[in-house]
Biotite code that builds the C-alpha atoms (Angstrom):
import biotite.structure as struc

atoms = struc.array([
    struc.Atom([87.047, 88.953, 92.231], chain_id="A", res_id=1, res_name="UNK", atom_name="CA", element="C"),
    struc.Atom([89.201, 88.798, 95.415], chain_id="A", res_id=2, res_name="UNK", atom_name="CA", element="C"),
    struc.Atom([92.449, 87.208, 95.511], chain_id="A", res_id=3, res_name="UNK", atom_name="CA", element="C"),
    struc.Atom([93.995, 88.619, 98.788], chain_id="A", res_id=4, res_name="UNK", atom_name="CA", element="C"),
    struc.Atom([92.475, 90.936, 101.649], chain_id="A", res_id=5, res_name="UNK", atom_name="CA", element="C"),
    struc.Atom([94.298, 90.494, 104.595], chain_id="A", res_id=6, res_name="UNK", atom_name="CA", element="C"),
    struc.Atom([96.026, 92.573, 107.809], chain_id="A", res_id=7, res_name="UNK", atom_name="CA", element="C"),
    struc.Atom([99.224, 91.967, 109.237], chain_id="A", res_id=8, res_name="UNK", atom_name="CA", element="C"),
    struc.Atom([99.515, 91.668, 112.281], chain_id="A", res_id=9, res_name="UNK", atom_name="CA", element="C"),
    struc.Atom([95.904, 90.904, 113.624], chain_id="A", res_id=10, res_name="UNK", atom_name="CA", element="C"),
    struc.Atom([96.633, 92.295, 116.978], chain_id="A", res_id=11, res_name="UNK", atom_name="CA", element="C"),
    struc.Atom([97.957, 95.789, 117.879], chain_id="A", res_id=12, res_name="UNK", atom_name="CA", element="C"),
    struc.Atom([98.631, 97.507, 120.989], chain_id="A", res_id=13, res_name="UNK", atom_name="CA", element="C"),
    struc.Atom([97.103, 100.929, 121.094], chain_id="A", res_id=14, res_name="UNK", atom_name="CA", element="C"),
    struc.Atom([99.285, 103.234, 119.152], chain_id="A", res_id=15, res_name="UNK", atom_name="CA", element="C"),
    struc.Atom([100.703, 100.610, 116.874], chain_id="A", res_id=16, res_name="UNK", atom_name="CA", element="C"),
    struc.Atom([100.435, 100.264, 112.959], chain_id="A", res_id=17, res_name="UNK", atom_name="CA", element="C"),
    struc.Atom([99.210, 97.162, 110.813], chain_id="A", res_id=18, res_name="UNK", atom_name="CA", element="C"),
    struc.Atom([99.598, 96.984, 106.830], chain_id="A", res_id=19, res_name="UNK", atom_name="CA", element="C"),
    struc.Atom([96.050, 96.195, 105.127], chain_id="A", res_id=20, res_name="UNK", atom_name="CA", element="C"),
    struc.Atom([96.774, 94.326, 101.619], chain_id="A", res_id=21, res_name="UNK", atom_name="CA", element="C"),
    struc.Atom([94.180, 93.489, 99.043], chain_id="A", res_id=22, res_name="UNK", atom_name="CA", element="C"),
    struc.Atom([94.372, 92.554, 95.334], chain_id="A", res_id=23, res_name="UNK", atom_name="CA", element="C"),
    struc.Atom([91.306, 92.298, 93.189], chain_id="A", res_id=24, res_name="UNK", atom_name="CA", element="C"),
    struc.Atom([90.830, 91.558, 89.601], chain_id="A", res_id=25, res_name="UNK", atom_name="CA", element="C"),
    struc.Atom([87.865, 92.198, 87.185], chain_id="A", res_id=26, res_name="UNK", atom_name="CA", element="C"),
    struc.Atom([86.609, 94.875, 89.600], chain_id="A", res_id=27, res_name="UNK", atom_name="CA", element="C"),
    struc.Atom([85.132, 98.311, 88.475], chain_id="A", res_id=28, res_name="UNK", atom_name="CA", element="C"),
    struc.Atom([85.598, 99.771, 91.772], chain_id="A", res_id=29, res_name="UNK", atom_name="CA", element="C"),
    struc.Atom([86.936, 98.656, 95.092], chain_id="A", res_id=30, res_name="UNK", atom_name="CA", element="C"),
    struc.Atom([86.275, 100.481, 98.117], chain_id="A", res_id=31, res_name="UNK", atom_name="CA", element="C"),
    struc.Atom([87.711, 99.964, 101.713], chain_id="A", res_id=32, res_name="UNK", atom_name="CA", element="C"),
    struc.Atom([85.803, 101.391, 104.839], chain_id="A", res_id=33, res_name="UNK", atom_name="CA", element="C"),
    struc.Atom([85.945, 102.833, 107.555], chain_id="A", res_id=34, res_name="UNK", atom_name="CA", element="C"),
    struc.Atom([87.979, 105.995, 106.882], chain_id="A", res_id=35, res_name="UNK", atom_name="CA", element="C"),
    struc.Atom([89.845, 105.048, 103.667], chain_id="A", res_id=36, res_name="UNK", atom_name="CA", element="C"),
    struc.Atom([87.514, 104.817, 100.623], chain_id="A", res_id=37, res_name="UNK", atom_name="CA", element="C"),
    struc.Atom([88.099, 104.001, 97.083], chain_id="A", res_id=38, res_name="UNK", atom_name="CA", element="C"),
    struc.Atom([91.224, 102.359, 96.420], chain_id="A", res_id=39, res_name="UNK", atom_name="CA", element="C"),
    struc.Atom([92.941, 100.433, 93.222], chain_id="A", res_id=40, res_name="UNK", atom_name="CA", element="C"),
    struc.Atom([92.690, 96.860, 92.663], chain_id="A", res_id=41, res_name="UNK", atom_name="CA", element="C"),
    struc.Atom([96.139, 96.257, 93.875], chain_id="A", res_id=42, res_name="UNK", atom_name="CA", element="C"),
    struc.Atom([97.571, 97.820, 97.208], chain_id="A", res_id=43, res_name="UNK", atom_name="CA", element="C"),
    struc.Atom([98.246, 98.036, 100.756], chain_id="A", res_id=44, res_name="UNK", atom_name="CA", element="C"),
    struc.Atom([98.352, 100.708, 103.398], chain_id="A", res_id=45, res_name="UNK", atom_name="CA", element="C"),
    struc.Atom([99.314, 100.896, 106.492], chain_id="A", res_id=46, res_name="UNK", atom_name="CA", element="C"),
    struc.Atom([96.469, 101.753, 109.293], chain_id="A", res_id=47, res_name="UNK", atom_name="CA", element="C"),
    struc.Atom([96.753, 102.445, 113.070], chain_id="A", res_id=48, res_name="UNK", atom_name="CA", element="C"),
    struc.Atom([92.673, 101.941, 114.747], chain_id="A", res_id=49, res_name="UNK", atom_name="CA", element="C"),
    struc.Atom([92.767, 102.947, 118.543], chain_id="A", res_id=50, res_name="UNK", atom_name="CA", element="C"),
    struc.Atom([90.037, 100.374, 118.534], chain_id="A", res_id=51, res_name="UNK", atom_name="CA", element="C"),
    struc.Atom([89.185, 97.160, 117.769], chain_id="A", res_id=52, res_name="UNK", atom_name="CA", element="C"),
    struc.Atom([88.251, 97.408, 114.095], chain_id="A", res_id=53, res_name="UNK", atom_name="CA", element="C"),
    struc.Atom([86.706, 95.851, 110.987], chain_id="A", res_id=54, res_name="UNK", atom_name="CA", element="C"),
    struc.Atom([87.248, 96.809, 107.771], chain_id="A", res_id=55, res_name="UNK", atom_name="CA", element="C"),
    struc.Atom([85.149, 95.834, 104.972], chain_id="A", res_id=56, res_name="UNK", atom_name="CA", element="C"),
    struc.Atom([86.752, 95.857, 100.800], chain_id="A", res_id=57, res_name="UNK", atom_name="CA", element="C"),
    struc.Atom([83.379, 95.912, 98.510], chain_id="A", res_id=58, res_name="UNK", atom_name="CA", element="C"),
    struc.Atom([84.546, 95.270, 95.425], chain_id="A", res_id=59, res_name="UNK", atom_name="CA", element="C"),
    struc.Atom([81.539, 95.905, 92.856], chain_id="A", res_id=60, res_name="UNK", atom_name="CA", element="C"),
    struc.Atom([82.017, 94.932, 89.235], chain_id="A", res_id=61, res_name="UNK", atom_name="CA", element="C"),
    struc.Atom([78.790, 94.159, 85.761], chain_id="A", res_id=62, res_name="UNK", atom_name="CA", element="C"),
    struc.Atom([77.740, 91.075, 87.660], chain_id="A", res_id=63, res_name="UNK", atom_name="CA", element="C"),
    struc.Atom([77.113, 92.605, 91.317], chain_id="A", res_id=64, res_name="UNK", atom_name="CA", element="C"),
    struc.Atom([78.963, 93.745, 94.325], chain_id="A", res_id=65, res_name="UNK", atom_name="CA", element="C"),
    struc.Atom([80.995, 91.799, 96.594], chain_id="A", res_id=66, res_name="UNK", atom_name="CA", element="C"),
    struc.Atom([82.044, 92.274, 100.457], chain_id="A", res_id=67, res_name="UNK", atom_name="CA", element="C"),
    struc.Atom([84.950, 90.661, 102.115], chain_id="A", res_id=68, res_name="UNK", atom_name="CA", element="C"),
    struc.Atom([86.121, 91.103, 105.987], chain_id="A", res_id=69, res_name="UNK", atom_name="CA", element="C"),
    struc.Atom([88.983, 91.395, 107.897], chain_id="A", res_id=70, res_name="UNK", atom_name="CA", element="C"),
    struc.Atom([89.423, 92.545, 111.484], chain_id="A", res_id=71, res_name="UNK", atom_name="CA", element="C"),
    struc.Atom([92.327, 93.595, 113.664], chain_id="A", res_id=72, res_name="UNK", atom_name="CA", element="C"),
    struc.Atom([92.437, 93.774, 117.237], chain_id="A", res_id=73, res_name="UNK", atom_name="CA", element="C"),
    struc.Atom([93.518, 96.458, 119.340], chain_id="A", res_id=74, res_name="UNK", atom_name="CA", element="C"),
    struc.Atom([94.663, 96.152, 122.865], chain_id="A", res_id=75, res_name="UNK", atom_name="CA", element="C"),
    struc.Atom([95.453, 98.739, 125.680], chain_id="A", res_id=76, res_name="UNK", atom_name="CA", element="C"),
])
């Protein structure tokens, strides 16, 4: 189901802004937590954690549900 789910950059300093990318096919849904929900199959946006954070894409689809990681860190 997933082609691409990654953040760029990795590292942040607090205050700064990272773009989250993901593209998924043969998904029914694709969700993206914390704090941004359901999502298409294809898209970015850009985030800006004031902590360390890892965000989880479940992409669920007839044959089960899926759950792929990426994390970004954020420093003072």
């Amino acid at each position: 189901m997933l082609l691409l789910f990654n953040i760029s950059p990795g590292s942040i300093h607090a205050g700064g802004a990272a773009t989250l990318q993901w593209r998924v096919i043969n998904a029914t849904s694709v969700f993206i937590s914390p704090a941004i929900g359901p999502v298409p199959a294809n898209g970015s946006i850009v985030v800006s954690p004031t902590t360390t954070t890892i965000y989880s894409l479940t992409a669920t689809n007839g044959y089960g549900t899926r759950v792929y990681s990426v994390g970004i860190v954020v420093t003072p």
